[in-house]
N, C-alpha and C positions, 0 to 999 in steps of 0.2 A: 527647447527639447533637445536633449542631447544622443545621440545613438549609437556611441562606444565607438572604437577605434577600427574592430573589425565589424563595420555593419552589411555588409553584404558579400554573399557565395556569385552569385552574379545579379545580370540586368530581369531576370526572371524570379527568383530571390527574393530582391527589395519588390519586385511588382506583386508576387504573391502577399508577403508580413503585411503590405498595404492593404491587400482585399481584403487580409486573414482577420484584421484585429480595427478597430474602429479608435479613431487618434485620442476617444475620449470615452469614458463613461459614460453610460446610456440612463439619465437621472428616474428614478421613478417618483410617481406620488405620493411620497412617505417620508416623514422625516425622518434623521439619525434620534440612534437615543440618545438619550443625558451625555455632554460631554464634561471630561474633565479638566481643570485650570490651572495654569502653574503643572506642574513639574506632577510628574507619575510616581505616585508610590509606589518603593520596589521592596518585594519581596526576598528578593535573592543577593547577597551583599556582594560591593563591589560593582564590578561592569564585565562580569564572567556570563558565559552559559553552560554552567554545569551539567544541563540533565537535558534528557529529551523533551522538548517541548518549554524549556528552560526555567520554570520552578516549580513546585508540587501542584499551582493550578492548571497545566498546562496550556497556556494563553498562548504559547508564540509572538510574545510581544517583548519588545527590547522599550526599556526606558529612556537609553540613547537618544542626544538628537542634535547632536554635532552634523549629523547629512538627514538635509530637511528639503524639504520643496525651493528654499532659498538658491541652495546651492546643488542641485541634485546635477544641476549642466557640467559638474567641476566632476562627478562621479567619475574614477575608471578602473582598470586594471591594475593593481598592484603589485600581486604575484600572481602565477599559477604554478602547477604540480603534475606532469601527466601519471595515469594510474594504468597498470595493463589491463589487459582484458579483464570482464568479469563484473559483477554487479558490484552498481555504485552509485546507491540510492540513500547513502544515510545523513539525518543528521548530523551533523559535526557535534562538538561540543568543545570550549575556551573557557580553561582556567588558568590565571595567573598567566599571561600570555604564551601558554601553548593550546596549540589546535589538535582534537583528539578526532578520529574516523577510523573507520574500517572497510575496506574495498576487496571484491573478490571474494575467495572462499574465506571470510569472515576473519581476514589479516588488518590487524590495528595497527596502525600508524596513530606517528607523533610526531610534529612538524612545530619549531617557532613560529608562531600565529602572524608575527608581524612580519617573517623576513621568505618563510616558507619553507627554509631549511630543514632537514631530514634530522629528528633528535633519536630514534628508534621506531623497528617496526617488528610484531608478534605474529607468527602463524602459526597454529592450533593446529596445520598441518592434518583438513577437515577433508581434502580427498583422497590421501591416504587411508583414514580415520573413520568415514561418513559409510560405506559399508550404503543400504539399502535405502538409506534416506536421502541417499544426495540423488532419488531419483525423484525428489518430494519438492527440493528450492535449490538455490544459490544465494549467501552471505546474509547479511542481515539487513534491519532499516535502522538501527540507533544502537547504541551501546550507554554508558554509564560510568558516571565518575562519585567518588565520595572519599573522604579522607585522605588522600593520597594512592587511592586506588581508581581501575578503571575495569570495566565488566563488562562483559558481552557476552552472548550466545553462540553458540553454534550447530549447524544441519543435525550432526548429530547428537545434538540434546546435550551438550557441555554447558554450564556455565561457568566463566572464568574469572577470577582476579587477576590482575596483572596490576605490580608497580609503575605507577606515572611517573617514576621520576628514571627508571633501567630498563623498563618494559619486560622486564622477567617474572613468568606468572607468582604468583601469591599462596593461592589454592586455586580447585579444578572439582566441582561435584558433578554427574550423572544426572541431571533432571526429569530424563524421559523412561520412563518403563523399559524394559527391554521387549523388542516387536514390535513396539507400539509403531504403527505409519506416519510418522510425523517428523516432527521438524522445528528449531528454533529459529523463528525470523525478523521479531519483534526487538524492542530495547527493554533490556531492563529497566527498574526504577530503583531508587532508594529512598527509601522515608525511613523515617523512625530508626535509624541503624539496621535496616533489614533490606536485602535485595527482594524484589519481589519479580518472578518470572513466568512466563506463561508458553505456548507452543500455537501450532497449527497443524492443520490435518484434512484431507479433503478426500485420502484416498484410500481408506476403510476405515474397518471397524474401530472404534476410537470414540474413549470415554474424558470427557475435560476437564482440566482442573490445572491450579493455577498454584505455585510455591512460595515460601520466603525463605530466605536464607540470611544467618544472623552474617552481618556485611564486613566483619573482620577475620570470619575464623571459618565461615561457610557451612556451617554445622544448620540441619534443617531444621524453621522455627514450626510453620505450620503449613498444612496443606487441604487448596477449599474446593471438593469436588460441586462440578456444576450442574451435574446430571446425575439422576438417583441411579445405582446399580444393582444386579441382582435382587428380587427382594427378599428369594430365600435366603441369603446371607446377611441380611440383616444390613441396616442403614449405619451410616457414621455418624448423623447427627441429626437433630431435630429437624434442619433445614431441608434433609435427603429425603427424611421422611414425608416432611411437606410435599417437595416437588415431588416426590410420586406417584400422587392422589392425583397428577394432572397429568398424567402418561396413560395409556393403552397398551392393550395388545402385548408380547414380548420383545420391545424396544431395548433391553441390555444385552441380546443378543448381537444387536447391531452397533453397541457401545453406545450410542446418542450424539456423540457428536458436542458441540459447545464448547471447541477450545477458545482460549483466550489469547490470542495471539498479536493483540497490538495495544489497546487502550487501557491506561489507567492513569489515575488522579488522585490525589491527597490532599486532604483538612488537615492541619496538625491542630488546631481547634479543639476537634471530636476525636483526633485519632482514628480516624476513616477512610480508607482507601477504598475506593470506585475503579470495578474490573468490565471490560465490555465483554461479553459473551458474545463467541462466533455462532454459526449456523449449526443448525440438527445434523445429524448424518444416520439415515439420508435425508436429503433435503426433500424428500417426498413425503408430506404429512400423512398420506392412506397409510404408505409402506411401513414407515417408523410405528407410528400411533394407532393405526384403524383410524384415521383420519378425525380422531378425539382428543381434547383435547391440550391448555397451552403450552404443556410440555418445556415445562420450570426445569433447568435456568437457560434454555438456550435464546439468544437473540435477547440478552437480558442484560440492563446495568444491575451488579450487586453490590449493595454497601458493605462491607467486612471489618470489623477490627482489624484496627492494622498488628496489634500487639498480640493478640490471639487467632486470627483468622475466624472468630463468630461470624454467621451471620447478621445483619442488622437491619436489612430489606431490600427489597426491588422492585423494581420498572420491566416490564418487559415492553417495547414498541410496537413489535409483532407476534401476538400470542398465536399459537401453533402456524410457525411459519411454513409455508411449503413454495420461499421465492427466492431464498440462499440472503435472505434482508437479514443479516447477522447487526449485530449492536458494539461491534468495534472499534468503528470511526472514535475520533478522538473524544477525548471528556475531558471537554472545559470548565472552569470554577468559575465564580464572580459573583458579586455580591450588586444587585441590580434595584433601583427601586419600582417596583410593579403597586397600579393601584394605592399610592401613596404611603406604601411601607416598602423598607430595603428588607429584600429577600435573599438569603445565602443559595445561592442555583447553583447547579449541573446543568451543562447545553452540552446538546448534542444534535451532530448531522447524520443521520447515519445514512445507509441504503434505503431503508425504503420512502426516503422524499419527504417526510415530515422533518421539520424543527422543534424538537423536545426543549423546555424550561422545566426543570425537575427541583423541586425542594432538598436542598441536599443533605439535612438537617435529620427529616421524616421519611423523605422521598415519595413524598407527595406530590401528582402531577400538578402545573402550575397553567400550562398552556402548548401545542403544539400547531404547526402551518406547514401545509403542504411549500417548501422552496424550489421545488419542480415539477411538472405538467406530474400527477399521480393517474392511475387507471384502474389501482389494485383495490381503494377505498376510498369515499367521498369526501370522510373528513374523522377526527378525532375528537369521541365525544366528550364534551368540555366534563362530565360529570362525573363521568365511569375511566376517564384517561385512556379507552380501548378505541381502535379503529374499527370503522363501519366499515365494512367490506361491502362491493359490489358485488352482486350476486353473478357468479360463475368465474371468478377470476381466481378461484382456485384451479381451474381445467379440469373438473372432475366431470364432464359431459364425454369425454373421449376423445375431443378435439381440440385442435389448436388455440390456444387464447391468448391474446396478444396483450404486452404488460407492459406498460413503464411505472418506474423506473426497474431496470434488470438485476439481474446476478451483480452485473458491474458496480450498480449502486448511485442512487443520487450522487452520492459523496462516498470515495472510497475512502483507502488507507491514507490519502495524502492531506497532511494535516491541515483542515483550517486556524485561523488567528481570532484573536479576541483584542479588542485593544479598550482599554476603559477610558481612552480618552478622547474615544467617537463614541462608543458604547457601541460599535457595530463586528458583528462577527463578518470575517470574509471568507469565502469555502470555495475550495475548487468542485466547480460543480460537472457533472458529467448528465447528457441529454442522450438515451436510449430508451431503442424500443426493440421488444424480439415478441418470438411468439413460444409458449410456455405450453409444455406437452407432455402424457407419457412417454418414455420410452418402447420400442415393443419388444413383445415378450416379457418374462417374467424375472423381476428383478432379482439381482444374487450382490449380494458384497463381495467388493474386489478385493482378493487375498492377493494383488502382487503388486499395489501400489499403484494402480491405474485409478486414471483419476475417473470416477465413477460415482454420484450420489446421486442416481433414480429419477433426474429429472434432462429433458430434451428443451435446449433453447436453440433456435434458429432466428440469425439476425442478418439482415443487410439487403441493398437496393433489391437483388431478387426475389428477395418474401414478399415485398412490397413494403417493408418497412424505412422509415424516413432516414436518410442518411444522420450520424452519430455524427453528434458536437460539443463541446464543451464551452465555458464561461466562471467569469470570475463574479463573484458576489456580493454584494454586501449586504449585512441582513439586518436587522435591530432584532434582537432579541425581546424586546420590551412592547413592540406594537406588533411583531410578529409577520413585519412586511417587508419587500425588499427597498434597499435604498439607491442600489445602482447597481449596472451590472455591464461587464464585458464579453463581447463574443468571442469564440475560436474556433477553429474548421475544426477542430477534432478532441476529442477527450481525453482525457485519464492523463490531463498537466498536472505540472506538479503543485505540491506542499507552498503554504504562504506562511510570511513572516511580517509582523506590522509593527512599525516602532513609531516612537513619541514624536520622533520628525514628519509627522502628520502623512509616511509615508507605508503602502502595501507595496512588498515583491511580493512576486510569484515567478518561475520559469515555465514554460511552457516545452511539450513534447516535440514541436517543431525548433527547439533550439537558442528562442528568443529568454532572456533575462529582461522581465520587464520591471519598472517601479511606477505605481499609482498616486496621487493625492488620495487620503484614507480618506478623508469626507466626499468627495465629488467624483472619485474613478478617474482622472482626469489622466491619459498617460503621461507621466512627465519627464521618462526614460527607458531605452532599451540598449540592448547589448548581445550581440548574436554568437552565440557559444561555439557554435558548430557543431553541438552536438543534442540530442532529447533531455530534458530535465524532466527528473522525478522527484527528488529529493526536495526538503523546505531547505530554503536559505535559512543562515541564524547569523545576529550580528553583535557584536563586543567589543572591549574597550582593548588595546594592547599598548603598550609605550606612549601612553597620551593619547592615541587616536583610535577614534570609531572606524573598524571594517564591518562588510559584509560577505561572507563567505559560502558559499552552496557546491554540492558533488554533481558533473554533468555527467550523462551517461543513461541507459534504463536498465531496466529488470526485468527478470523473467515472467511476470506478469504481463505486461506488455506484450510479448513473443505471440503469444494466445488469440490477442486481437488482433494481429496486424492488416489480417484482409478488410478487415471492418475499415481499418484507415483509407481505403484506398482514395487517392486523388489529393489526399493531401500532403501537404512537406517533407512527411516522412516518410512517403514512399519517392515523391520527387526527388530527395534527396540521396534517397538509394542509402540509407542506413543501415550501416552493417557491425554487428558484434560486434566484428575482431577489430574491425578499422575508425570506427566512430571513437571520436577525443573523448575520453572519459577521464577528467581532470579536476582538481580541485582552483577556486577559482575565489580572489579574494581581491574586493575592491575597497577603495579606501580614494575620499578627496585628494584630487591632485595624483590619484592613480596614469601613469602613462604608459600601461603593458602593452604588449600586441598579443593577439596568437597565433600562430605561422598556421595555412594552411594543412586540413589533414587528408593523410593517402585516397586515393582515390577506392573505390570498391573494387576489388577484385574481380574478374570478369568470368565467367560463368564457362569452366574446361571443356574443352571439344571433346565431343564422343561420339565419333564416329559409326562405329558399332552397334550403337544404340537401338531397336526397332522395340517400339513401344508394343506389349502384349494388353489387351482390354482387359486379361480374366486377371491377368495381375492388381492392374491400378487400383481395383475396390478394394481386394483385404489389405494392399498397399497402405491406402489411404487411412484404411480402418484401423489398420497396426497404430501407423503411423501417428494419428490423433490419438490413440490410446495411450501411448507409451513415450513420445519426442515432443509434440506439439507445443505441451509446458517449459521449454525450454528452447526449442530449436522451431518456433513458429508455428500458427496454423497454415495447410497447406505449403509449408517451407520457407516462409518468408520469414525470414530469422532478423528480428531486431530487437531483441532481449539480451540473455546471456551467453546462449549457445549460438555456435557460428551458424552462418547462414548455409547451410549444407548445399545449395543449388552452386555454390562456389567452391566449394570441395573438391580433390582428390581422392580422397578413400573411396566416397562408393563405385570410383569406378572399379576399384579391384577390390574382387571378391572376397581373397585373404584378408587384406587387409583390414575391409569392413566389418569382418568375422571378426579379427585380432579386436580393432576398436568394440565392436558391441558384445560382442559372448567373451571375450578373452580380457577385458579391460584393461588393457594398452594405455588406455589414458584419464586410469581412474584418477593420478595423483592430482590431473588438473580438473577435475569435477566430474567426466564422465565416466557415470558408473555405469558396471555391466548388468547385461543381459544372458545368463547361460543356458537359463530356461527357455530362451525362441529356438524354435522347431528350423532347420533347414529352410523350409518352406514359409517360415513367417520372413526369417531373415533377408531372403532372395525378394520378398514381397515390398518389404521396406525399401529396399535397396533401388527398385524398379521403379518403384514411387518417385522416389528421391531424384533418381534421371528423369524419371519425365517430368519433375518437374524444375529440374536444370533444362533439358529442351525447353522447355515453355516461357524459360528469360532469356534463353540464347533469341529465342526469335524474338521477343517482345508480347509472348499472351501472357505471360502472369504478371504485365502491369497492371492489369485491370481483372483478377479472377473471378471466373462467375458467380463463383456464390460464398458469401460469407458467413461462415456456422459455429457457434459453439455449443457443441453437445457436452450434458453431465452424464 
């Protein structure tokens, strides 16, 4: 077992990774399915990783297997790259030995893949640009390459070309409505000669739909709404039509919700591209619908022409959802044989804790299993493809009901692998429970970008709910059981990559770079970053030799939960925005990098002055998760993209905090302003903010009392 160069921060460090993680795979009573012999058919030519998820199936699996379990002890450093502040969550992508990413406010870089060297870098120049959305995300998770071009999103709903080989954009289209509350944060795709792009949106009104753009000249091919609108105005297409026979109530007022903001796949086959459909908005099914019903297309796979954008069918896994179980987790392809015939599938993990095998062909359900403890429904009926729901876990009684899996999601955004030559899928899996509620009072759509969609989740030791963990998995798609699986103190690790070398990465949020044996879990490598991974590794061929390359660092998703972590690494470790190594990181056999130690946290400014007000602290508080929290922590414990405010300067001057949030002083680097807070809201934020800088100066917000996420 080898454990990289920099294996330990200290003597408490390596004692913790020890407790965190179990030296092996925990084997279950299941076999793998069908493995495959000899050498792996690749799809995608060459030893490149072109696209996100790296060919149109998106398997996350490298054919590579030059670093194999034989020699994984030889694995090490071979470059790295530090990035400045700012979200650095994406896949990479390697063609023709250069490495493509984008870090920060949705800036591309272009680096020699084997040597790390700087060949060009593009900024879109999205905080100047981002105007009202940049209060929605930070940068993107994947970009896109195709003919000599390279594509990406941005906060404010750009999609761009930019040449690979000068880095100077190409074209530049608009993709988002103008108003719309939303945001690019996903990867494009390319199939067919067409980009196909999608958004996200949580924090109003907002109708979804997903674009292509022909991939040389940017000119729109077609656009496929996922949610019927208006129906005085008349439908766009038969499919609109359809889905509006399963809505209630007046649901277009509130837009519906259902952007597509991460998953998609291609047949070229059939010429069929597969979109995940995000959650309703609001995520409260009474509110939306009159609590009637499945309210087509949200939380839905759709099959579309890729040449036209027709309709062609759908799955939805949770019909009228009212638990934020959106259907965007990735969409894997593969051709599996079930019952002694080879079946063309769609797998999917999504949020709400089943494993889908979907016929990709008809979209025909094939089979689905609960892969984490479920409380919402008992099981998935084999004949109707619909979940059985437990009765009352909608919380339509007026009290609290307590759900696994959450908002969070069996399986988020962070992509699982498919490798066909275990036959076994591996999913970063996340272990939560909260308690699912109305909100009180009478709901209203946030017109200012607050994140708001009608539903009250509260989670952590003080609800009484079981402290949150994560684990790695490995599942057979084919018996629909699990085949091994590893623990971790905490969830929402990152993205996996599984190659021919009989080998899983995965990073993990406490900083560890791990590599499995893909049949047994077996660890058989780690490597301590120093800093939380989000991102999936991906791995390519460059000057003769196989690397593995992954972005350390997190995201503003992250930020969100951070009290929910408590006790684990990454509060131990006191992870902060601005000073956590967020670095690109590329190893290669015979690698002998180091990586120097990173700055220490900044320490928490005296303020003297200070005398905490009580009539303050609540609309404080309330501001504050209203409007910061997505970005700069819940309760202020900042380990996403926004700095850790309890280590700040501005809020103790007044001006200044003023200048920063109503004046935007510091739009150009992502924070955007507020000129609509009232005196009185702004002074409220502000007081917050110091008490809860008091609260680390002394040491009570190692352990906050209560851990919540409210929608």
């Amino acid at each position: 077992m080898h454990w990289g160069k920099r294996y330990c921060r200290s003597a408490l460090g390596l004692a913790l990774a020890g407790i965190a993680l179990t030296l092996s795979g925990c084997a279950m009573n299941a076999s793998p399915g069908p493995a495959a012999t000899g050498e792996v058919a690749d799809k995608v030519p060459g030893s490149d990783w072109p696209g996100y998820g790296r060919g149109d199936d998106q398997q996350h699996f490298s054919p590579l297997r030059e670093i194999g379990e034989g020699n994984i002890g030889q694995l090490g450093l071979a470059w790295s790259m530090d990035l400045a502040p700012g979200n650095s969550v994406t896949e990479p992508l390697a063609v023709d030995g250069v490495l493509y990413f984008a870090a920060g406010l949705s800036v591309v870089h272009a680096v020699d893949a084997a040597s790390g060297e700087l060949l060009w870098s593009y900024d879109p120049r999205v905080g100047e640009k981002g105007g009202m959305n940049m209060r929605t995300a930070w940068g993107v998770r994947g970009i896109a390459w195709s003919n000599g071009k390279v594509y990406t999103g941005t906060q404010d709903g750009r999609l761009i070309a930019i040449d690979a080989t000068s880095g100077k954009p190409v074209w530049s289209v608009q993709t988002l409505d103008p108003g719309l509350p939303a945001h690019v944060n996903g990867a494009p795709r390319v199939f067919n000669g067409k980009v196909i792009i999608g958004w996200a949106s949580t924090m109003g009104v907002n109708r979804g739909y997903v674009t292509a753009y022909d991939a040389e000249t940017g000119e729109k091919a077609w656009r496929f709404w996922t949610v019927p609108g208006d129906p005085s105005k008349g439908f766009e297409n038969e499919a609109m039509a359809m889905a509006a026979k399963t809505w209630a109530g007046e649901w277009w007022k509130y837009g519906g919700g259902g952007a597509v903001w991460n998953s998609m796949a291609y047949d070229p086959e059939t010429d069929t591209v597969f979109i995940g459909v995000g959650s309703p908005y609001p995520w409260s099914h009474r509110v939306r619908s009159d609590g009637k019903g499945d309210n087509l297309f949200v939380g839905a796979i759709v099959a579309l022409d890729m040449t036209t954008g027709e309709y062609r069918w759908h799955y939805q896994p949770t019909p009228g959802d009212t638990w934020d179980f959106d259907a965007v987790m990735d969409i894997e392809l593969a051709d599996l044989e079930i019952d002694g015939n080879v079946r063309k599938v769609l797998m999917q993990a999504p949020k709400n804790g089943f494993f889908y095998v979907i016929d990709r062909v008809t979209g025909d359900f094939i089979s689905a299993e609960p892969f984490v403890k479920v409380s919402w429904a008992s099981h998935v009926d084999p004949k109707t493809g619909r979940p059985v729901e437990i009765p009352g876990a909608r919380f339509d009684s007026g009290k609290p009901v307590r759900v696994t899996p959450t908002s969070i999601g069996g399986h988020n955004w962070m992509p699982m692998a498919y490798s066909p030559q275990t036959g076994l899928a591996y999913i970063p899996v996340n272990h939560f429970e909260a308690d699912y509620s109305d909100p009180p009072g009478k709901w209203k759509p946030s017109t200012d970008y607050r994140a708001d969609a009608g539903v009250m989740i509260l989670g952590g030791p003080d609800f009484g709910t079981k402290p949150a963990s994560g684990s790695l998995l490995a599942w057979s798609p084919v018996t629909q059981k699990p085949v091994w699986s590893v623990k971790y103190p905490t969830y929402l690790n990152g993205g996996v990559l599984a190659t021919a070398g009989n080998l899983v990465f995965q990073g993990t949020i406490d900083g560890w770079f791990k590599a499995f044996a893909a049949d047994t879990g077996k660890l058989v490598w780690q490597f301590d970053t120093g800093a939380p991974i989000i991102a999936a590794p991906i791995s390519y061929r460059a000057g003769g030799r196989q690397y593995v390359t992954l972005l350390t660092g997190s995201s503003m998703g992250i930020a969100m939960y951070a009290p929910t972590m408590v006790g684990t690494a990454v509060q131990k470790y006191a992870i902060d925005p601005m000073t956590q190594q967020r670095r690109v990181l590329t190893f290669a056999i015979g690698g002998d990098g180091e990586l120097a130690a990173g700055p220490a946290p900044v320490p928490p400014p005296d303020d003297p002055d200070f005398r905490e007000d009580p009539d303050r602290i609540p609309a404080g508080a309330i501001a504050f998760a209203s409007h910061c929290l997505q970005c700069h922590g819940d309760r202020a414990i900042g380990i996403g993209n926004g700095p850790d405010l309890r280590r700040s300067y501005i809020p103790l001057d007044k001006q200044a905090f003023d200048r920063v949030v109503r004046g935007g002083a510091l739009e150009a680097q992502g924070m955007p302003k507020y000129p609509e807070f009232s005196d009185a809201k702004l002074e409220d934020i502000r007081h917050y903010i110091r008490a809860q800088m008091a609260q680390l100066r002394d040491g009570t917000s190692k352990r906050p009392e209560k851990s919540s996420i409210s929608y």
